[in-house]
C-alpha positions as CSV (number, residue, x, y, z in Angstrom):
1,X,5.3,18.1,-0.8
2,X,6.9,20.0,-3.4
3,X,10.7,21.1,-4.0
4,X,12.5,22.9,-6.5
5,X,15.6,24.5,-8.1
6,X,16.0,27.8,-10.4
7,X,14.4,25.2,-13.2
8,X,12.5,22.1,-11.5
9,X,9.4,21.1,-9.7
10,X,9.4,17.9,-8.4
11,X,6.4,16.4,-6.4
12,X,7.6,14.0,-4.1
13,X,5.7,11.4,-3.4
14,X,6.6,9.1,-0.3
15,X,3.2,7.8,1.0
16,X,1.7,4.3,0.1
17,X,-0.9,6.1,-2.0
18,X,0.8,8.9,-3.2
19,X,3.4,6.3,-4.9
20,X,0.7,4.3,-6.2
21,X,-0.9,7.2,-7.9
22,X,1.7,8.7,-9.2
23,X,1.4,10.3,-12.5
24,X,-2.0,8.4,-13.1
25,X,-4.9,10.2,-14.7
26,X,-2.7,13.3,-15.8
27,X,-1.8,14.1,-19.4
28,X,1.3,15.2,-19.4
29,X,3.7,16.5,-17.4
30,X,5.1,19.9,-18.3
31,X,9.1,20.9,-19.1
32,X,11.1,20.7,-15.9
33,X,8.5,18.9,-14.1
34,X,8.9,15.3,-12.4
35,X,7.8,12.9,-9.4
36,X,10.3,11.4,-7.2
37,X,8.9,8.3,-5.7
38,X,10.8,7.4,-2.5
39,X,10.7,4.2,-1.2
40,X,10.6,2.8,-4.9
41,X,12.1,0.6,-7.1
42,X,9.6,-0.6,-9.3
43,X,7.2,1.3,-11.6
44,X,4.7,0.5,-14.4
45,X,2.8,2.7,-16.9
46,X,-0.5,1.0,-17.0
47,X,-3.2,3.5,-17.7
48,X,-0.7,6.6,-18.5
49,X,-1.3,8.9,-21.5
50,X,2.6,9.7,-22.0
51,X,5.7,8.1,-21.9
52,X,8.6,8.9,-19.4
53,X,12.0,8.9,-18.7
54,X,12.9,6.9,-15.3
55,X,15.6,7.5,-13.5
56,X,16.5,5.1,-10.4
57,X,19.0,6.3,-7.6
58,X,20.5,4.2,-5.3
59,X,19.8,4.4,-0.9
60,X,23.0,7.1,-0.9
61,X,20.8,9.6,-3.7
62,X,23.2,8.9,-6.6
63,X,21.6,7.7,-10.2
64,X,22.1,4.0,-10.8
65,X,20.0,3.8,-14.0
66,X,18.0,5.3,-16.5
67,X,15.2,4.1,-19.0
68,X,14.3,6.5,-21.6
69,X,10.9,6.9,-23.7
70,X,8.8,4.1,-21.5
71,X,5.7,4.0,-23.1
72,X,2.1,3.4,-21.7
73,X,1.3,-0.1,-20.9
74,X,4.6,-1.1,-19.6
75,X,3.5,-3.5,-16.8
76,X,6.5,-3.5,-15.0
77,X,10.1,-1.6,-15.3
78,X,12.6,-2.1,-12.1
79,X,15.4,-0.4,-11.5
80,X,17.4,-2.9,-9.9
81,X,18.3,-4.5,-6.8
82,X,19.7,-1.3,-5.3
83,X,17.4,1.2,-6.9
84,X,15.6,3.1,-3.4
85,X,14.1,5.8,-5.2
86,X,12.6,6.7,-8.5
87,X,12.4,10.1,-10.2
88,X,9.5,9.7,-13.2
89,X,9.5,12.6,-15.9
90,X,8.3,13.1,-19.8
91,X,9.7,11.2,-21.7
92,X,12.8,13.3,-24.1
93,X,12.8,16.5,-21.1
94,X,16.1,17.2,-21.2
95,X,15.6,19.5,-18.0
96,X,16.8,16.3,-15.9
97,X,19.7,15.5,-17.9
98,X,22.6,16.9,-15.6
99,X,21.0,15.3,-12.6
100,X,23.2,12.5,-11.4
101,X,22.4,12.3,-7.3
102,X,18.7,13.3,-5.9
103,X,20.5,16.4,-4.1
104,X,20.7,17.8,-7.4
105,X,17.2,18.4,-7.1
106,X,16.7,20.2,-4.6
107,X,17.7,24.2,-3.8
């Protein structure tokens, strides 16, 4: 499933193996692009060719956290006991930087 705004795509990804493939085996991820991972609270970057920014929102949609510029190899990054969702994007793309609940992606 896919959803979008004027300026983001976001793949969500809210199937047991959906989540755990997430960005793996992909290069990069283009401006304006991300994948929310919902239910998720957890990530890692073992195996990924890029680093990310992850953002963490809580079970109401609002952003709890954010980690900026996770490399590859990271074997585990958690967003916290309330985190319920998880929007992964390239690391620096200032696309998602007015995004502060998980309604603001969507149309």
């Amino acid at each position: 499933m896919k959803t979008s705004n004027a300026s983001l795509s976001i793949e969500v990804a809210t199937t047991p193996f959906k989540r755990m493939q997430g960005l793996l085996g992909r290069k990069r991820l283009p401006t304006g692009h991300g994948l929310l991972l919902h239910p998720c609270n957890a990530i890692h970057t073992i195996g990924m060719k890029f680093a990310l920014d992850v953002r963490f929102f809580d079970k109401n949609g609002k952003l709890i956290h954010v980690v900026r510029d996770v490399q590859p190899g990271k074997f585990f990054l958690w967003g916290g006991f309330h985190a319920r969702t998880t929007l992964e994007t390239a690391a620096g793309d200032p696309s998602f930087d007015n995004v502060t609940t998980t309604s603001d992606l969507k149309e």
